[in-house]
ChimeraX commands (.cxc) that place a marker at each C-alpha (Angstrom):
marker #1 position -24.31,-47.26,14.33 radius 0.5
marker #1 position -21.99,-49.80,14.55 radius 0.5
marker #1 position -20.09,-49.79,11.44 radius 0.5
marker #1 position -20.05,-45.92,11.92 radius 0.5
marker #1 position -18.55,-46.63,15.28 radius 0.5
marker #1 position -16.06,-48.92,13.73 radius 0.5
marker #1 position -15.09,-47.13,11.31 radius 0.5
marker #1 position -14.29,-44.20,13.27 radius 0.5
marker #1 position -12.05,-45.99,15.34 radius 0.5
marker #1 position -10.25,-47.27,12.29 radius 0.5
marker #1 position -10.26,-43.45,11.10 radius 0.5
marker #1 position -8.57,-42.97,15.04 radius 0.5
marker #1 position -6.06,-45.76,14.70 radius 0.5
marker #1 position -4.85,-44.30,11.15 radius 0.5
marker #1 position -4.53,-40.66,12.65 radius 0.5
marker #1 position -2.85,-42.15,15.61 radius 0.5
marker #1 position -0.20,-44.99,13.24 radius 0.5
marker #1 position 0.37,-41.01,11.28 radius 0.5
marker #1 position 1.02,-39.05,13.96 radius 0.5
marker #1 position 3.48,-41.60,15.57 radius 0.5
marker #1 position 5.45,-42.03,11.86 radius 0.5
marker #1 position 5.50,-38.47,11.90 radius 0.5
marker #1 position 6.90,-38.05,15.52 radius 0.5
marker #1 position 9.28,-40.96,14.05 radius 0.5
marker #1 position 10.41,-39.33,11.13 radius 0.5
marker #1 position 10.96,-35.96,12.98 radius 0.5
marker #1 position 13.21,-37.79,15.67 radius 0.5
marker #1 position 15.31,-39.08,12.96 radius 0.5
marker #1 position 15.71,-36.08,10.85 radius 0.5
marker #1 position 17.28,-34.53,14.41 radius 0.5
marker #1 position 19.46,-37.14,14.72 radius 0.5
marker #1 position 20.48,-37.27,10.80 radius 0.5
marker #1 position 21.16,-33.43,11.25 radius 0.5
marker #1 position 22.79,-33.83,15.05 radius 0.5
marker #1 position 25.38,-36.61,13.19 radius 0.5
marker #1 position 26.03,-34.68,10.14 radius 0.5
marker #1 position 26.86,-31.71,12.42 radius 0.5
marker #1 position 28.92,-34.06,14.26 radius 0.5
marker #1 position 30.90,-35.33,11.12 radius 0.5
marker #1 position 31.21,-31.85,9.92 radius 0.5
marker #1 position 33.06,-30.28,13.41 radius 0.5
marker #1 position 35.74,-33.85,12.67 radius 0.5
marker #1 position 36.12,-32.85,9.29 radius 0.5
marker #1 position 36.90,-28.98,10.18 radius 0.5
marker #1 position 38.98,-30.41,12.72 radius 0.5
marker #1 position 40.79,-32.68,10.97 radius 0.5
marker #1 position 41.34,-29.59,8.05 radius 0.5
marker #1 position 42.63,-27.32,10.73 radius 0.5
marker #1 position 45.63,-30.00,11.40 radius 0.5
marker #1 position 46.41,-30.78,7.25 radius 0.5
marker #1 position 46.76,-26.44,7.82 radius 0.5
marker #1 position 48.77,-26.46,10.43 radius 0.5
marker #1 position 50.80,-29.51,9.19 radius 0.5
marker #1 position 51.12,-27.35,6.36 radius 0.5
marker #1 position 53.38,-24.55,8.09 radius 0.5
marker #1 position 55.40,-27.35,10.07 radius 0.5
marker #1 position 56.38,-29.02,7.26 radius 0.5
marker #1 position 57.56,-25.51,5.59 radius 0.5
marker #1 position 59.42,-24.25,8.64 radius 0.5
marker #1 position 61.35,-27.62,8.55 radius 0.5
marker #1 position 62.14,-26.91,4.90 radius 0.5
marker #1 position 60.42,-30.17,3.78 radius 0.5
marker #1 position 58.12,-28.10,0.86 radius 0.5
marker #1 position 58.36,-24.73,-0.04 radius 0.5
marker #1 position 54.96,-23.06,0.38 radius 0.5
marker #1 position 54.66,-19.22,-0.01 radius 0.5
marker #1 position 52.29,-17.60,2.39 radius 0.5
marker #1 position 50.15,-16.40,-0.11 radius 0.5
marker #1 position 49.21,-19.86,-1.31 radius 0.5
marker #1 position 46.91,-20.47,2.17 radius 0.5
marker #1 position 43.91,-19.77,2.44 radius 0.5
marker #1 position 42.37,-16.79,4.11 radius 0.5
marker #1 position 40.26,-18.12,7.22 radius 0.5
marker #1 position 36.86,-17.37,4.93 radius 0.5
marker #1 position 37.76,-19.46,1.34 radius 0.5
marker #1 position 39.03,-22.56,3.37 radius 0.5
marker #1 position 36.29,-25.87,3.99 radius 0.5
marker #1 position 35.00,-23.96,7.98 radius 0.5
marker #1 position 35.16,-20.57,6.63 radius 0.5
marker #1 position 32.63,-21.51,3.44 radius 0.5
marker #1 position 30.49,-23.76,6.09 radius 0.5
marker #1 position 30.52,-20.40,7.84 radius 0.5
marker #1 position 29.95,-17.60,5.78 radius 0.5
marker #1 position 27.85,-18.98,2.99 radius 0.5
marker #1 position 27.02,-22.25,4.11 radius 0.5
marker #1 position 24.96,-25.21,6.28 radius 0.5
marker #1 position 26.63,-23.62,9.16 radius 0.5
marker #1 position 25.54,-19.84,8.58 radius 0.5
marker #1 position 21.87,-21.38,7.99 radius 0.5
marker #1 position 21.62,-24.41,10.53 radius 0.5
marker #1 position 23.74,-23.69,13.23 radius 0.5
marker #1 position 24.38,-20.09,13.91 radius 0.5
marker #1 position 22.28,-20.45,16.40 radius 0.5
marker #1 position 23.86,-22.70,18.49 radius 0.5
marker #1 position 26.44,-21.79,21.51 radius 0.5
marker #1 position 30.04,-21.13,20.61 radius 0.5
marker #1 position 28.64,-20.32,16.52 radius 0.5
marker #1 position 29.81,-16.92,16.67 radius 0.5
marker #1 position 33.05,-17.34,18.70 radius 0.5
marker #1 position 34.57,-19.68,15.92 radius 0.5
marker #1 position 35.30,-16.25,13.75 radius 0.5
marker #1 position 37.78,-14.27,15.72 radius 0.5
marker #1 position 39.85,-16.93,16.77 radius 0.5
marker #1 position 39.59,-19.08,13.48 radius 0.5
marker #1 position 40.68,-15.72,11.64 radius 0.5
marker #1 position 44.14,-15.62,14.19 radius 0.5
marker #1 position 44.77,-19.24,12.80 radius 0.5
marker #1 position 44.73,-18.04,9.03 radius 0.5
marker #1 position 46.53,-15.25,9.86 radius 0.5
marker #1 position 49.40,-16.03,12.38 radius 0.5
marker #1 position 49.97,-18.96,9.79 radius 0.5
marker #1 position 50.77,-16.89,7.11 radius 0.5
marker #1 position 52.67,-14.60,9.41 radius 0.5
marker #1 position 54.59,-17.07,10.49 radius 0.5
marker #1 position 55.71,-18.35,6.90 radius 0.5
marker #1 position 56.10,-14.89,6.18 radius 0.5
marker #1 position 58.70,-14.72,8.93 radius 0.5
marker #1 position 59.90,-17.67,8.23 radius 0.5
marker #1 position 61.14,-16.58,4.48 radius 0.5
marker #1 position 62.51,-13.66,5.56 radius 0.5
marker #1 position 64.75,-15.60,8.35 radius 0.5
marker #1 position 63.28,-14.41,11.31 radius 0.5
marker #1 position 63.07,-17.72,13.42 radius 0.5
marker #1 position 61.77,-16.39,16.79 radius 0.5
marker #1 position 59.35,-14.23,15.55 radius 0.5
marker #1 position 57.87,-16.77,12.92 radius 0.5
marker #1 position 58.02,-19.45,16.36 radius 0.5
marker #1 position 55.69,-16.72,18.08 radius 0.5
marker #1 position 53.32,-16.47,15.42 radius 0.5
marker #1 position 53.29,-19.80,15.01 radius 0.5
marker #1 position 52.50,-20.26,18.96 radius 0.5
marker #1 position 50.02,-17.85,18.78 radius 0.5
marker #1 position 48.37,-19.89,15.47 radius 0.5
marker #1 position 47.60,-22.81,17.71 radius 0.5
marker #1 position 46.83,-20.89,20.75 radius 0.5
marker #1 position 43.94,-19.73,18.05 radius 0.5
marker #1 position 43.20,-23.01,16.71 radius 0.5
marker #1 position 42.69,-24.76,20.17 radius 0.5
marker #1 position 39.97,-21.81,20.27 radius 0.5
marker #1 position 38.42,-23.18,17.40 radius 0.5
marker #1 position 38.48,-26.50,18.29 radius 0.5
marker #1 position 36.90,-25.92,21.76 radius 0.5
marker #1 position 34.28,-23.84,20.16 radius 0.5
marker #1 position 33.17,-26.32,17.41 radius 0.5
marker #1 position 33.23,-29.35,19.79 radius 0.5
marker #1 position 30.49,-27.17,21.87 radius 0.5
marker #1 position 28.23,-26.42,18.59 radius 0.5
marker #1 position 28.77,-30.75,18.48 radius 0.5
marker #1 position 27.57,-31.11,21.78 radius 0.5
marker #1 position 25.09,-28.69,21.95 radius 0.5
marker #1 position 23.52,-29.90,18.42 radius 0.5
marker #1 position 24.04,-33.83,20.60 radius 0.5
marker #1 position 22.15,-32.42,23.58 radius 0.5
marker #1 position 19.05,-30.81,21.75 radius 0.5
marker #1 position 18.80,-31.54,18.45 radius 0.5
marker #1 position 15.35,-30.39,18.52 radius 0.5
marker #1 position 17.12,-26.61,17.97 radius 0.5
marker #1 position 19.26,-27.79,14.54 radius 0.5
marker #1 position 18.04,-27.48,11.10 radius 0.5
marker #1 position 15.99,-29.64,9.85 radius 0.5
marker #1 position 14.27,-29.72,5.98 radius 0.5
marker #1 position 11.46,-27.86,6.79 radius 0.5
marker #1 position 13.08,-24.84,8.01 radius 0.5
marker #1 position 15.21,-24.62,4.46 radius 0.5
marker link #1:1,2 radius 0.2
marker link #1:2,3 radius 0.2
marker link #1:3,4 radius 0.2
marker link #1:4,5 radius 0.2
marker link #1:5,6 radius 0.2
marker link #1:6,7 radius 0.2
marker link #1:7,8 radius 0.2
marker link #1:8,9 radius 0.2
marker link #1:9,10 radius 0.2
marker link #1:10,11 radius 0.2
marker link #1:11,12 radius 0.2
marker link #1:12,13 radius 0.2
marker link #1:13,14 radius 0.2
marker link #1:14,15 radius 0.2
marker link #1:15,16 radius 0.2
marker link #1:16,17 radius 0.2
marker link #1:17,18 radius 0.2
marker link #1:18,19 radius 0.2
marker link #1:19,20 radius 0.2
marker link #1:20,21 radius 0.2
marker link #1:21,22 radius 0.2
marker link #1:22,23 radius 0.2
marker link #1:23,24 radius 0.2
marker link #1:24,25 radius 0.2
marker link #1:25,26 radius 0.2
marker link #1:26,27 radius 0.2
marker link #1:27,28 radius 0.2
marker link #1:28,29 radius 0.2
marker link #1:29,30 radius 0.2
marker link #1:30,31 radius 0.2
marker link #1:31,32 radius 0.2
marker link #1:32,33 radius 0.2
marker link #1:33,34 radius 0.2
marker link #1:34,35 radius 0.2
marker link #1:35,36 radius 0.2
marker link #1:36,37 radius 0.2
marker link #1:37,38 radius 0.2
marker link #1:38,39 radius 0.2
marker link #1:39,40 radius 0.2
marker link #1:40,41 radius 0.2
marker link #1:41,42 radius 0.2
marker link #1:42,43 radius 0.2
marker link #1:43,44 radius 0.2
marker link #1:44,45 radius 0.2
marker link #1:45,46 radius 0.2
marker link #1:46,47 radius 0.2
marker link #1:47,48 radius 0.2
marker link #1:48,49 radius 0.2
marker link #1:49,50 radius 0.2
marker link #1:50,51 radius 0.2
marker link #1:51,52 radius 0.2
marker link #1:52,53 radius 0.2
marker link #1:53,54 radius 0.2
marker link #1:54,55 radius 0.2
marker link #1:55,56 radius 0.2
marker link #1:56,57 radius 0.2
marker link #1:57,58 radius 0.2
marker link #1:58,59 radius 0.2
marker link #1:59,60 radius 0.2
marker link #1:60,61 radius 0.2
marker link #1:61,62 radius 0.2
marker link #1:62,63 radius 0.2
marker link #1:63,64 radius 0.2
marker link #1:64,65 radius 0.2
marker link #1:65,66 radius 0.2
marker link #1:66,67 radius 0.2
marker link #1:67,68 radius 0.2
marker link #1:68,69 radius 0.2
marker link #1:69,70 radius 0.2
marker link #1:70,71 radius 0.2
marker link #1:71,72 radius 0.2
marker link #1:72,73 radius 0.2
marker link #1:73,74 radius 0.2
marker link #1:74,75 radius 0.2
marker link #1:75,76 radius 0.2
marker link #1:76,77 radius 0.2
marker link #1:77,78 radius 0.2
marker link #1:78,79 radius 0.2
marker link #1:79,80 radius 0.2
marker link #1:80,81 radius 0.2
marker link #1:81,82 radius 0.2
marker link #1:82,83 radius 0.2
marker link #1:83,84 radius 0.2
marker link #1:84,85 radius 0.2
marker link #1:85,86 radius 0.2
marker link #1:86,87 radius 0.2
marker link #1:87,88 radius 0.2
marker link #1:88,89 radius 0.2
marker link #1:89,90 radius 0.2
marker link #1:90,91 radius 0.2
marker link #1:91,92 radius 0.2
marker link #1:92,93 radius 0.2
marker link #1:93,94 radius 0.2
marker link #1:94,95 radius 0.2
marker link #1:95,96 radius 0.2
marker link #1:96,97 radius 0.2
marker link #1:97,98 radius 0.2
marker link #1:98,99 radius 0.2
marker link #1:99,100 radius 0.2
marker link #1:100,101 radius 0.2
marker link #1:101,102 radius 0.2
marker link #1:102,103 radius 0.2
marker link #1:103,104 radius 0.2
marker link #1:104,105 radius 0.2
marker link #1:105,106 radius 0.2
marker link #1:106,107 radius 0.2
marker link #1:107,108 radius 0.2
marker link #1:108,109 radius 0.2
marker link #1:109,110 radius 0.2
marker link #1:110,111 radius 0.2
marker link #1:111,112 radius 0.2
marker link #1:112,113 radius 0.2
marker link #1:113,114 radius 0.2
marker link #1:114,115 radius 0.2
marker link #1:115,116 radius 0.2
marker link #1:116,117 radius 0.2
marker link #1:117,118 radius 0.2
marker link #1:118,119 radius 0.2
marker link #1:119,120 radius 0.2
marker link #1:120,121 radius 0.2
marker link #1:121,122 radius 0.2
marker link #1:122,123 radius 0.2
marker link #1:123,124 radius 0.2
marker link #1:124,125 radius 0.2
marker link #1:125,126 radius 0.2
marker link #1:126,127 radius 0.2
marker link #1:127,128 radius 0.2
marker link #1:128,129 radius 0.2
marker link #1:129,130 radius 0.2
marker link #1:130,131 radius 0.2
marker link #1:131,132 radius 0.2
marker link #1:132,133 radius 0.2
marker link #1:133,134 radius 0.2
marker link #1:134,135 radius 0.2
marker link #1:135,136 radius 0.2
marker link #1:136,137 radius 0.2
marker link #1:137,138 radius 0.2
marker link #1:138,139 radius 0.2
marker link #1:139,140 radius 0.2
marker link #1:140,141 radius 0.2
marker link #1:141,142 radius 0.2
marker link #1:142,143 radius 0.2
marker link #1:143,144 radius 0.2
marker link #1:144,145 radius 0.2
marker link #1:145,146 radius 0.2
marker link #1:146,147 radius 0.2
marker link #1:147,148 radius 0.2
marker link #1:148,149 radius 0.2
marker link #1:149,150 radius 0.2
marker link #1:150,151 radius 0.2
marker link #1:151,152 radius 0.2
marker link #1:152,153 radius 0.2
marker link #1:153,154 radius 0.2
marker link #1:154,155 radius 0.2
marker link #1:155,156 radius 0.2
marker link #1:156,157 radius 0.2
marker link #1:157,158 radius 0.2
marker link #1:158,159 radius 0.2
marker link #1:159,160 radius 0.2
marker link #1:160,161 radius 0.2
marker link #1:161,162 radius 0.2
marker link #1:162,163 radius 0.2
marker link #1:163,164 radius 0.2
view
């Protein structure tokens, strides 16, 4: 009896060492994800200023880019997260997912406007859309910093590998 008892215990202490790894390895996979969707939102952010750079740098003449060389708000690096990507599969689910899309479409849109405007020499309109293009972005911004900190606060609720 007591090697059985002993070696149930051992049996216990391997289900319990298991079960704690596992508990381990789930807290870091919600952290992993939590920090990649973290990097992500700085990268988006970071794209949506190299955009708007973009037109600045056109209405002061310094390069010559035609508004149908940007990007429509669903082929640029957030819209592909978006539509087709992590961010449609991990994070839709998250507060402030769905109100990226209207305002992150304005951006896209009043951008091109505004170079639009812009070629055709109408300054104060091309200022207004171009006003309006980063009332829009600050939208955007404000929304994916609240998927960050929502993924931050409860990364329990982000994707992890087993729900690929």
């Amino acid at each position: 009896m007591d090697a059985t008892s002993g070696f149930q215990g051992q049996i216990s202490n391997s289900i319990d060492m298991i079960s704690q790894q596992l508990d381990n390895s789930k807290s870091m996979e919600a952290a992993i994800s939590s920090t990649a969707l973290r990097s992500f939102v700085e990268l988006a952010k970071l794209d949506h200023l190299i955009y708007k750079f973009g037109i600045y740098k056109a209405f002061m003449g310094l390069t010559t880019t035609k508004p149908d060389a940007l990007p429509d708000h669903r082929h640029c690096r957030l819209g592909d997260w978006y539509y087709q990507g992590e961010g449609q599969a991990c994070f839709s689910q998250l507060p402030g997912y769905r109100e990226i899309e209207a305002p992150h479409k304005q951006v896209h849109e009043q951008g091109k406007l505004a170079l639009t405007l812009h070629s055709k020499g109408d300054w104060g309109a091309g200022v207004q859309a171009v006003s309006a293009m980063e009332s829009a972005s600050m939208e955007v911004l404000s929304h994916l910093e609240g998927l960050a900190r929502a993924g931050e606060a409860d990364s329990q609720i982000l994707c992890t590998d087993e729900m690929h």
